[in-house]
C-alpha positions, 0 to 999 in steps of 0.5 A, spaced: 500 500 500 502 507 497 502 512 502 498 518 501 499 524 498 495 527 504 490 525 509 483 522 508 481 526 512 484 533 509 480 537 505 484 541 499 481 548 498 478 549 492 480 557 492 484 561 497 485 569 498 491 573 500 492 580 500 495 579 493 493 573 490 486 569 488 487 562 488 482 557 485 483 550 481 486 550 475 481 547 471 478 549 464 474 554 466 481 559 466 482 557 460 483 562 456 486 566 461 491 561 463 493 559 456 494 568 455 498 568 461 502 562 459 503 565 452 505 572 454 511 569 459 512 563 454 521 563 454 521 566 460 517 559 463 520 554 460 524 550 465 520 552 470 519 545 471 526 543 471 533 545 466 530 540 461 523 540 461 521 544 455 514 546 457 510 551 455 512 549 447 513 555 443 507 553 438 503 550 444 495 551 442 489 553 447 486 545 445 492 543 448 493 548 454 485 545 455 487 538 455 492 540 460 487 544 464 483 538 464 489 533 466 490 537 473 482 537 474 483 530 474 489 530 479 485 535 484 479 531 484 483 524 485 488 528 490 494 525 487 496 533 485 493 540 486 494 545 481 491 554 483 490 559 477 493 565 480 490 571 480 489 577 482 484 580 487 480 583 482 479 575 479 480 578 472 487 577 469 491 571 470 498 572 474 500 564 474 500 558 477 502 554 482 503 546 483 503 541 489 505 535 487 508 529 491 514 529 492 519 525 489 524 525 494 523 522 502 526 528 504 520 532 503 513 532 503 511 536 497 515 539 491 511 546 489 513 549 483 509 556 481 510 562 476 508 568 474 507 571 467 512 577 464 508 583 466 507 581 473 514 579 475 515 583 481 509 579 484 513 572 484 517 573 490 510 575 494 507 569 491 513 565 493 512 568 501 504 567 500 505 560 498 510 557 503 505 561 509 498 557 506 502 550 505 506 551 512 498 554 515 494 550 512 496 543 509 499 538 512 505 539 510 511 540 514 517 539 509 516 543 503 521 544 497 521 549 491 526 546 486 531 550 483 528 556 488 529 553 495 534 548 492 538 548 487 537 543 480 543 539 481 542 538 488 534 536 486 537 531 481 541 528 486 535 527 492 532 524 486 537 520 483 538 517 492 531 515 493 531 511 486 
């Protein structure tokens, strides 16, 4: 039997609101906002996820950026991951995203990983903050990691590569 990303008694919040941020679920409802949000930071964005990984495509279609909404839904509602839109308070313009996965090392609970688009950049460290602050208050998580933020990627891929 596999462990659980979180407990069964936890229920993950379908939106959040800081003093900066509005967070709700990453689904398709966002779509074409997210796929604009993405879009505009698209260079910027890639490796996000690590030096090797090549998401967003520069080509990438709102059809493809729906399929992928559609994959996070389904993580969310399986509690396997959790995957937030960010927006601001106005809840009219997409600032980024932010993902809550479990962790591929045993020395972590969850790894997180989030973005802010081009024209909003100066917000990326009060959205690392506030994201940090929500995980540590309100989830049941106690050892958290943002690779290539809180560690670098090299060191990640050697947590990774031990725990194989």
């Amino acid at each position: 039997m596999t462990d659980l990303f979180i407990p069964d008694t936890f229920e993950p919040p379908l939106y959040f609101e800081s003093a900066n941020f509005y967070f709700r679920v990453l689904e398709e409802q966002v779509a074409q906002l997210d796929f604009d949000a993405v879009m505009s930071s698209q260079q910027r964005l890639q490796g996000i996820f690590g030096p090797n990984s090549q998401w967003p495509k520069r080509n990438m279609t709102l059809d493809e950026n729906i399929e992928s909404l559609q994959v996070h839904k389904k993580e969310f509602e399986s509690r396997e991951a959790f995957a937030y839109s960010v927006f601001n308070k106005s809840q009219d313009k997409c600032l980024g995203s932010v993902y809550i996965d479990p962790s591929q090392s045993p020395n972590y609970d969850c790894e997180v990983y989030l973005w802010v688009r081009d024209d909003s950049i100066k917000l990326e460290k009060a959205l690392y903050q506030t994201v940090l602050i929500w995980l540590q208050e309100r989830w049941p998580f106690s050892r958290i990691v943002f690779p290539g933020r809180s560690i670098s990627w090299s060191r990640w891929a050697s947590e990774i590569k031990s725990a194989e």
